[in-house]
N, C-alpha and C positions, 0 to 999 in steps of 0.2 A: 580561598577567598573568605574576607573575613563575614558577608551574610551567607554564608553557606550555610543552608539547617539538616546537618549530615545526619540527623535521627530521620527527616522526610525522607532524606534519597534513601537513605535502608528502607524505611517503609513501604515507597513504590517499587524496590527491589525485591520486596517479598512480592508484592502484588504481582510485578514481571513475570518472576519466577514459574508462575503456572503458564498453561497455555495448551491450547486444543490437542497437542502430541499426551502429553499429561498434567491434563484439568486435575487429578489429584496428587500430592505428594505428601510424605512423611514430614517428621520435623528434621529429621538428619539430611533429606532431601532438599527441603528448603536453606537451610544451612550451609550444603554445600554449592547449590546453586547460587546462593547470593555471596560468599564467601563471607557469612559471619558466625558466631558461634553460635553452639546450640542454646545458648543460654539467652542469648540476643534475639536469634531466629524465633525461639518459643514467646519471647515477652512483645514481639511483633505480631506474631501470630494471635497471641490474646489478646493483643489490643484490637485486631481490625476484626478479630472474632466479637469481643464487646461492641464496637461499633457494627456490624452484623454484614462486614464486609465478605466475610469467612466464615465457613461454617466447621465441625470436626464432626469423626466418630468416637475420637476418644484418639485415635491412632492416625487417621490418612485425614488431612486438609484438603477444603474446595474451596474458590471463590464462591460466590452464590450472587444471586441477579442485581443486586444493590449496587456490586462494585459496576456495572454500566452505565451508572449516573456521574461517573467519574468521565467517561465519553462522551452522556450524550450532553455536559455542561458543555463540551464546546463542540459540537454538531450544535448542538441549539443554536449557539453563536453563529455560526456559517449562515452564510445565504446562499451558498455553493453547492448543495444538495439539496434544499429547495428548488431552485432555479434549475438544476440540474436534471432531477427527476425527468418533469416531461418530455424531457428530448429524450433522454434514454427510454423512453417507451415506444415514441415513435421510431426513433432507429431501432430499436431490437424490432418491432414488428412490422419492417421493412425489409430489413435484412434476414430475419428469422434465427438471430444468434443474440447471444447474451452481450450486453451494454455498459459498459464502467465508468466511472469517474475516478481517478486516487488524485493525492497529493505528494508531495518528496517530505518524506521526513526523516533528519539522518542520512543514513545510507536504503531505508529502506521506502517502496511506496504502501501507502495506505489505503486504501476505499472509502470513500468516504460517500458515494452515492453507486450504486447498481441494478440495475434488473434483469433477470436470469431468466432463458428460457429453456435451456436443457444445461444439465453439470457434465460438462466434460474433463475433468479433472477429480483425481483419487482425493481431493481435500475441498471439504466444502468454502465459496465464498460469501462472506457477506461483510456490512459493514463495519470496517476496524479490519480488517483483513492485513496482513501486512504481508510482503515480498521484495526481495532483497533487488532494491532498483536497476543493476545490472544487466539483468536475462529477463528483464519485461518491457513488453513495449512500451508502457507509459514510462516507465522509469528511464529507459532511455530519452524518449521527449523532457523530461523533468530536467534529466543530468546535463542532456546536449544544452541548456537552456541556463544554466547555470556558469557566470561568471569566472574567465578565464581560470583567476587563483582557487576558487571552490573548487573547481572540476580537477585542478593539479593537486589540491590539498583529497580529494573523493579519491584520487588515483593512486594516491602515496600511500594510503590509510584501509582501505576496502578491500577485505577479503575475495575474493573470486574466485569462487566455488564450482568445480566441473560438476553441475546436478543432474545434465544428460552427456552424452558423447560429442552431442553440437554447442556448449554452453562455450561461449568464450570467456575465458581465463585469460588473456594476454593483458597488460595495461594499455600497451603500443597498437594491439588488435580492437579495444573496447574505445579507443582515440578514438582512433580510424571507423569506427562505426559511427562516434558519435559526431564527426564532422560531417558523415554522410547525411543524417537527421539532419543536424543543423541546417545543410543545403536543402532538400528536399520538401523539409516541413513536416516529416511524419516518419513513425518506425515500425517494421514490423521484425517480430522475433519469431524465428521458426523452431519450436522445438526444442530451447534454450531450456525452459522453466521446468516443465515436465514432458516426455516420449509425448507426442500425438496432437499438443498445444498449439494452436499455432497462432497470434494475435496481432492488432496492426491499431497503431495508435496517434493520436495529433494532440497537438497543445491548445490547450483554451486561455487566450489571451485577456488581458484586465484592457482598462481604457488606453493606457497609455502603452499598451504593445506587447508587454512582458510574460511571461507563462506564469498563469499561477494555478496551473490541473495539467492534469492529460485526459483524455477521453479513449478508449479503444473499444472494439469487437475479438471477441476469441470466437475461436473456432476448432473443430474438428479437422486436422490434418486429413485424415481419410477421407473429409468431405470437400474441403476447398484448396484447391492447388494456390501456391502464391500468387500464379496469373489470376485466377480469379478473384482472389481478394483482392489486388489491384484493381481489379477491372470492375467488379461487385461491391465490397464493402468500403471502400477507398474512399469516393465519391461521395454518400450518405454521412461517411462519417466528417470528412473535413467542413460538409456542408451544417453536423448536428456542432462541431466543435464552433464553427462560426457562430452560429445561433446563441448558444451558451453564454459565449463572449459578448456579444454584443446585447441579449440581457442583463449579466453584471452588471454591463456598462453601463446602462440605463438606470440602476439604482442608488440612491443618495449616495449609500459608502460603500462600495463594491467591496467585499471581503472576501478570502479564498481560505 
């Protein structure tokens, strides 16, 4: 494309590059991860090091807290985690489990609002959080929700990754789950994401009908059988996702 400013996309390529598995890397590491040379990699590096996006020891790069202003320019912009927030307080402290909001972006969901009441999972979550929209409940609400050719163009394209013993990997099997949602109006995944997970999710619709979030509860498998989450967290939640909705709604320019 002739505006394409292939120096930017290197840039935020370097900045991908890191990430909570390893917040530091070498220059040969960055290099290889972005697939540019060392020679390119390093004058990326000193550039967002001058702008104090990066920090070094001389040898191993970090981001440092600066680059979050790159996030929270468009969280600021949402009125989706505003709005969001206090329901997810009220349902975590009804239900007595941790409360999310994400968005679909790409192939993967985001966070974009939460509140935590116990961490049941080996990675911690918070805002920007990202997970590969297949084997999570919101991400299934998102996908199911997505228009015929996106969802065949998502299926063509999408790795699917066996992450536990129950993740489905099928294109034909991930269909058939998401036509389930679609019917139903909400998803839960047992066990898909990580051993023990277990989460159930619904869509927060704009004025005019369409999904633009998911909302879910996670849970401890050991703690809450599927019947129960049906029967427990199901109910508070459809009722925190209407709520949501229907404040959007209520704003000049609902934005998600």
């Amino acid at each position: 494309m002739a505006d394409h400013v292939q120096s930017l996309a290197r840039g935020l390529a370097v900045i991908r590059a890191f990430s909570a598995s390893e917040p530091e890397l070498t220059l040969s590491q960055v290099a290889r991860a972005t697939g540019l040379s060392r020679a390119a990699a390093r004058r990326f590096l000193i550039t967002l090091t001058d702008l104090g996006y990066v920090r070094s020891d001389g040898r191993l790069f970090a981001l440092t807290p600066r680059v979050l202003e790159l996030g929270y320019a468009y969280l600021s912009s949402l009125s989706l985690p505003e709005v969001a927030d206090p329901h997810l307080e009220r349902l975590a402290a009804e239900v007595h489990e941790s409360a999310s909001v994400a968005v679909l972006d790409g192939e993967d969901v985001v966070y974009v609002a939460r509140v935590a009441t116990t961490r049941i999972m080996r990675m911690s979550i918070g805002i920007g959080t990202r997970f590969p929209a297949y084997c999570t409940s919101m991400g299934r609400v998102l996908l199911a929700a997505l228009p015929p050719e996106q969802l065949d163009a998502y299926l063509r394209g999408a790795e699917l990754r066996r992450l536990t013993s129950r993740t489905i990997v099928l294109p034909a099997a991930l269909r058939a789950e998401l036509d389930q949602v679609r019917g139903q109006g909400w998803a839960m995944v047992d066990q898909e994401l990580e051993e023990g997970l277990r989460s159930i999710a619904a869509p927060i619709l704009d004025r005019s009908g369409s999904t633009v979030a998911a909302v879910n509860v996670s849970t401890h498998a050991s703690r809450t059988s599927t019947q129960a989450a049906r029967r427990d967290l199901l109910p508070p939640l459809l009722a925190t996702a209407a709520r949501i909705g229907t404040d959007l709604a209520s704003l000049p320019t609902a934005r998600a």
